[in-house]
C-alpha positions as CSV (number, residue, x, y, z in Angstrom):
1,X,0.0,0.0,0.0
2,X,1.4,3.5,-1.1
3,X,1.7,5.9,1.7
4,X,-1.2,8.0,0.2
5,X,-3.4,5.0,0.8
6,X,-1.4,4.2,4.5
7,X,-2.5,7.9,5.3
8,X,-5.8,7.8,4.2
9,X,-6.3,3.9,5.1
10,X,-5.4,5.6,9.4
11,X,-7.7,8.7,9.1
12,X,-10.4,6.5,8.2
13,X,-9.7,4.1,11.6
14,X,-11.8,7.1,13.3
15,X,-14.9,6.5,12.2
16,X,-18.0,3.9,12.2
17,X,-18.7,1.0,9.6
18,X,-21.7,0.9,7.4
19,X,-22.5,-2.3,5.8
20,X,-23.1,-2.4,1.9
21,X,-26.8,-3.4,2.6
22,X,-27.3,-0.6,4.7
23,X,-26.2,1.9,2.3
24,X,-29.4,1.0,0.1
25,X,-31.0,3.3,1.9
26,X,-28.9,6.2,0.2
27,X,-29.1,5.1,-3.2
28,X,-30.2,8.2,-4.5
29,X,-30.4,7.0,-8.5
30,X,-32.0,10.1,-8.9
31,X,-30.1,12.9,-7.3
32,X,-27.9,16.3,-7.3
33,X,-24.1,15.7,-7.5
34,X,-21.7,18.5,-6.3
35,X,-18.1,17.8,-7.0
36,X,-15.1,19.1,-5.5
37,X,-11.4,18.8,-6.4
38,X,-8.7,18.5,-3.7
39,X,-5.2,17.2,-2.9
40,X,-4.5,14.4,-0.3
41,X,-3.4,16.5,2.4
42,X,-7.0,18.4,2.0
43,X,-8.5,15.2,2.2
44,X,-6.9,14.2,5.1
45,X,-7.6,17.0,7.0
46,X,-11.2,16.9,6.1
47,X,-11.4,13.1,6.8
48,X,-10.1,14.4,10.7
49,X,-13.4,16.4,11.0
50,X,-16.2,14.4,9.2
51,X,-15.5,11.2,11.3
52,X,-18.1,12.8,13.7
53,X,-21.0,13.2,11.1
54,X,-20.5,10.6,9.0
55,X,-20.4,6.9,8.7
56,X,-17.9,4.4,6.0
57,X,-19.2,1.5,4.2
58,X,-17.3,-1.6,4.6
59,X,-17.2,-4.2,2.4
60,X,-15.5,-7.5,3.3
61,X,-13.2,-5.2,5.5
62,X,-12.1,-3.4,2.7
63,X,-12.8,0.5,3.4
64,X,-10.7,1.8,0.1
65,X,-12.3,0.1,-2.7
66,X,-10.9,-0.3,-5.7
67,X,-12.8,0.6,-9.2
68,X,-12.1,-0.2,-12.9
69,X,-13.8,1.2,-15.5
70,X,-14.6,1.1,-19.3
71,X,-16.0,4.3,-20.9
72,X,-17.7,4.0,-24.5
73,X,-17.9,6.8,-27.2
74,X,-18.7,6.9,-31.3
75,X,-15.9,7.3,-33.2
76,X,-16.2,10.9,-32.9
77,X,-16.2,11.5,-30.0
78,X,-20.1,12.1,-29.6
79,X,-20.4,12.1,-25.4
80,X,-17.4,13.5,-25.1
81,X,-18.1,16.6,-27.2
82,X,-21.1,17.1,-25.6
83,X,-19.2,18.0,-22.4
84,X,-16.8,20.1,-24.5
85,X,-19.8,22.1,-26.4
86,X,-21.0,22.9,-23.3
87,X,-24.1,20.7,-23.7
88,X,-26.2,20.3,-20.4
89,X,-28.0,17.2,-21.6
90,X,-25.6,14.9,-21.6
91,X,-24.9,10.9,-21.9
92,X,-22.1,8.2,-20.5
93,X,-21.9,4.8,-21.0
94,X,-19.5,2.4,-18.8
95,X,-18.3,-0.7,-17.6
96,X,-18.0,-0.8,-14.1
97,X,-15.9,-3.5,-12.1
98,X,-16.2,-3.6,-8.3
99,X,-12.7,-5.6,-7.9
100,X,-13.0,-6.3,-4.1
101,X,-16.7,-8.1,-4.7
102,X,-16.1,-9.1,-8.4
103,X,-19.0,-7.2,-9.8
104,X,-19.5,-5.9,-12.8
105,X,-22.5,-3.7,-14.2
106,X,-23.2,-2.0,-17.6
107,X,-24.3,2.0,-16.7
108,X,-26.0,4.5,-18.6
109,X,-25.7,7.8,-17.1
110,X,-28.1,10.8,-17.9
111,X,-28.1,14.2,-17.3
112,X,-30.8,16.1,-18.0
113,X,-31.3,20.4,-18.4
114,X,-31.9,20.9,-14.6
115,X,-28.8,19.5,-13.1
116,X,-30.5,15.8,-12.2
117,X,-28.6,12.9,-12.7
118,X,-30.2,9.3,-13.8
119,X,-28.4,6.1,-13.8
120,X,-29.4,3.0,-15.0
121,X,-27.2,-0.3,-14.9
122,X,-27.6,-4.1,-15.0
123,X,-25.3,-6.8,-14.1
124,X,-22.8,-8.3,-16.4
125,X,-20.4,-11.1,-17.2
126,X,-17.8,-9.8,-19.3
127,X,-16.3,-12.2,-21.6
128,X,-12.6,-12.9,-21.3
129,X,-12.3,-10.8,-24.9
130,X,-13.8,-8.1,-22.9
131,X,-16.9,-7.7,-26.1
132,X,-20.2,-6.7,-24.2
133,X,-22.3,-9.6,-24.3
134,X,-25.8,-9.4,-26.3
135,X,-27.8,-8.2,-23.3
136,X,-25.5,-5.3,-22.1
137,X,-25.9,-4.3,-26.1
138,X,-29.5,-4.7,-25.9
139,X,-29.7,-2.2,-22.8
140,X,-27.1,0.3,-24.0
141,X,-29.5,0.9,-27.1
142,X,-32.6,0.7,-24.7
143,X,-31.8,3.1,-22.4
144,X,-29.3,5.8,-23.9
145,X,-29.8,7.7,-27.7
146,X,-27.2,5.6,-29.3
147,X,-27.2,2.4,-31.0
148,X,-24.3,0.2,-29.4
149,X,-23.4,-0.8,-32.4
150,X,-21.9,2.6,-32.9
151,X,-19.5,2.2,-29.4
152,X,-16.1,1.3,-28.6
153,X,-14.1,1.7,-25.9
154,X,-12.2,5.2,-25.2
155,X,-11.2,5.8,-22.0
156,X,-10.2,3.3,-19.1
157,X,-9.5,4.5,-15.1
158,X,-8.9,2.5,-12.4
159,X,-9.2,4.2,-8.7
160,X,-9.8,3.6,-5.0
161,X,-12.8,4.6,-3.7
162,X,-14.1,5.4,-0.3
163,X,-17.6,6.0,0.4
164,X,-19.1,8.2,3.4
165,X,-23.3,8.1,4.4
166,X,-24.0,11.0,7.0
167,X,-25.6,9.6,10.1
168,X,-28.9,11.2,9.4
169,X,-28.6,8.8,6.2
170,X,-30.0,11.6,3.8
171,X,-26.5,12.2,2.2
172,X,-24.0,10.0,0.3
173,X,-20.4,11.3,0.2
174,X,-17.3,9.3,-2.3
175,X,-13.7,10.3,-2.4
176,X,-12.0,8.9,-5.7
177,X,-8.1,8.7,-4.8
178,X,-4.9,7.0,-6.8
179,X,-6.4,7.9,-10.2
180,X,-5.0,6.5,-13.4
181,X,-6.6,6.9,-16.8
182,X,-5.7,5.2,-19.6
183,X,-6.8,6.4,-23.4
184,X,-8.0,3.3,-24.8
185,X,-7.4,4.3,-28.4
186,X,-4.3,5.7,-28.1
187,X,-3.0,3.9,-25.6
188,X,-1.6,7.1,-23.5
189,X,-1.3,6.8,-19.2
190,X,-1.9,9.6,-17.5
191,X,-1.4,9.7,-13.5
192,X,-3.3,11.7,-11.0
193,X,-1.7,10.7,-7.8
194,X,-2.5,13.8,-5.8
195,X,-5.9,14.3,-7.4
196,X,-8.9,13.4,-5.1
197,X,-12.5,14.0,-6.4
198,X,-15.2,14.8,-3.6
199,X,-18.8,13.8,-4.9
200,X,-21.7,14.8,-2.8
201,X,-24.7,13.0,-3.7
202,X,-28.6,14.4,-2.6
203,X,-31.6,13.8,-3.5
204,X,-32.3,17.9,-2.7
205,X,-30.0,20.3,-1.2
206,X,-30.0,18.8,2.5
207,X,-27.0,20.7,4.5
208,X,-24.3,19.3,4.1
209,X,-21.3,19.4,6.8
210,X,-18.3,18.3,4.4
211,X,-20.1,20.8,2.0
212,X,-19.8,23.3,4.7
213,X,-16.3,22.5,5.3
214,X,-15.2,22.9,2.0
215,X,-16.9,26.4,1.1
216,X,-15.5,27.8,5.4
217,X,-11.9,26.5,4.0
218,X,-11.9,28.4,0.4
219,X,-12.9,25.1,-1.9
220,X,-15.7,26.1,-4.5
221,X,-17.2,22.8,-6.1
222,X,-15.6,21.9,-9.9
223,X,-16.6,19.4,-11.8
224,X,-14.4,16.7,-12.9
225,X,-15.5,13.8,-15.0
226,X,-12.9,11.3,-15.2
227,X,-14.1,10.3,-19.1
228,X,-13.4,13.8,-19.8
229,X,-9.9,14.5,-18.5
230,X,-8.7,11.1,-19.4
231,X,-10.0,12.1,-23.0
232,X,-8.4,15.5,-22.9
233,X,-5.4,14.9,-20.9
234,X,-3.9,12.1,-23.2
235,X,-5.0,13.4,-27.0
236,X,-3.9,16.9,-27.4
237,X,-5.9,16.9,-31.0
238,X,-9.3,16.5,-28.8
239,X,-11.0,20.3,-28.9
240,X,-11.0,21.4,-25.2
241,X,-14.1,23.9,-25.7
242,X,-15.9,25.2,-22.0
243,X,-13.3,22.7,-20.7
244,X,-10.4,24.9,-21.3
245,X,-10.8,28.0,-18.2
246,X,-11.2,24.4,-16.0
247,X,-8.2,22.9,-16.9
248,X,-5.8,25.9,-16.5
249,X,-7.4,26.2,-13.0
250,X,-6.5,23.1,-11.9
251,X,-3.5,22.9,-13.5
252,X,-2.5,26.0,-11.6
253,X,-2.9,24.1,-8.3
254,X,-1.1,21.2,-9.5
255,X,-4.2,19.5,-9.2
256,X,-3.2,18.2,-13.1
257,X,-0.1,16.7,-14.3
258,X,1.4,19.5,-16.5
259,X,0.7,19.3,-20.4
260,X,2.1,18.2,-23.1
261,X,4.7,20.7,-25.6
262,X,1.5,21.1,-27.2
263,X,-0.7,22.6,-25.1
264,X,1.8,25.3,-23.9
265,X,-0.2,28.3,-25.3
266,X,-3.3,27.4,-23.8
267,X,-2.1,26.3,-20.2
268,X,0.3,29.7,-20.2
């Protein structure tokens, strides 16, 4: 375990389990996601004060679970250039592997005009070729505007993942750590070691204590979708579009590795 993980793995010591069947409770399929991006010693600092208001799901006494996923896109780059456009309806599809339990679900993620996120996903058995079987094709055409036919994959992450539930159960917290993307097309690695995303999930806008942390130390939410920065970060002919004024920001705080010879002029 790298001493990000050791660090993290301590702070989280302090505070009370929450079984995976009690987190059903929180869901929240249909919700409001806030995101926040911060560096470990933030994190740490904020794990110190939200072991009194929050609980951390265990599963099979693993507390930093680790993720691998599969994003899909056209040819073109349809999805993705929805985020760079600017577009507020937007559209992901993924392969989601739960390593520690050895699950693996098909997702369709939807946002709509208003903010609101949808997900819909089923259970899969991928195939040691890694093709999506027929009925993870039949649901990807069922329940998002393209035909899967039309998808490949584009971007790959793998990440731990720790999961919060505030005590009055109304709130689910995650805190992606140890991010690595991988562009699946061109093959191109890009490490985020000191990145940590902070996703606050509500189905309204309940108060929030980590929330309230975060805007009393300075930290003003960011998106960060991990389809779109490992797109971005490792293909320098992608257009950046809206995404541009968010990248030099981060990239400012050394949030973001520091760009390619390419992207000089617009990181400057």
């Amino acid at each position: 375990m790298t001493d990000c993980l050791t660090s993290v793995a301590d702070a989280l010591n302090g505070f009370a389990p929450i079984s995976l069947d009690k987190m059903g409770a929180v869901k929240l399929m249909n919700r409001i996601d806030t995101k926040f991006v911060i560096n470990v010693t933030q994190l740490l600092r904020i794990l110190d004060f939200a072991r009194y208001y929050y609980k951390v799901q265990e599963t099979l006494g693993e507390r930093l679970i680790e993720y691998r996923t599969t994003y899909y896109d056209t040819a073109d780059w349809r999805m993705l250039r929805a985020h760079t456009t600017g577009r507020k309806s937007r559209v992901k599809v993924r392969v989601r592997t739960y390593v520690g339990s050895n699950l693996t679900f098909i997702e369709v993620k939807r946002k709509n005009n208003h903010g609101r996120t949808k997900k819909k996903r089923i259970p899969v058995a991928l195939p040691s070729s890694g093709a999506l079987p027929p009925e993870a094709l039949s649901f990807i055409s069922a329940s998002s505007p393209y035909a899967a036919e039309t998808l490949s994959p584009a971007v790959g992450n793998v990440f731990r993942r720790v999961t919060l539930v505030n005590n009055e159960m109304t709130e689910r917290l995650t805190i992606d750590l140890c991010l690595s993307l991988t562009n699946l097309r061109s093959g191109e690695l890009v490490n985020l070691a000191d990145t940590v995303i902070v996703e606050v999930k509500r189905g309204g806008r309940n108060f929030s204590h980590v929330v309230s942390w975060l805007h009393d130390h300075g930290v003003r939410k960011h998106g960060f979708s991990k389809y779109c920065y490992g797109a971005l970060l490792s293909d320098s002919s992608l257009p950046l579009g809206v995404m541009k004024p968010k990248m030099r920001q981060l990239l400012r705080k050394g949030l973001i590795p520091a760009p390619v010879s390419s992207w000089r002029q617009w990181a400057a």
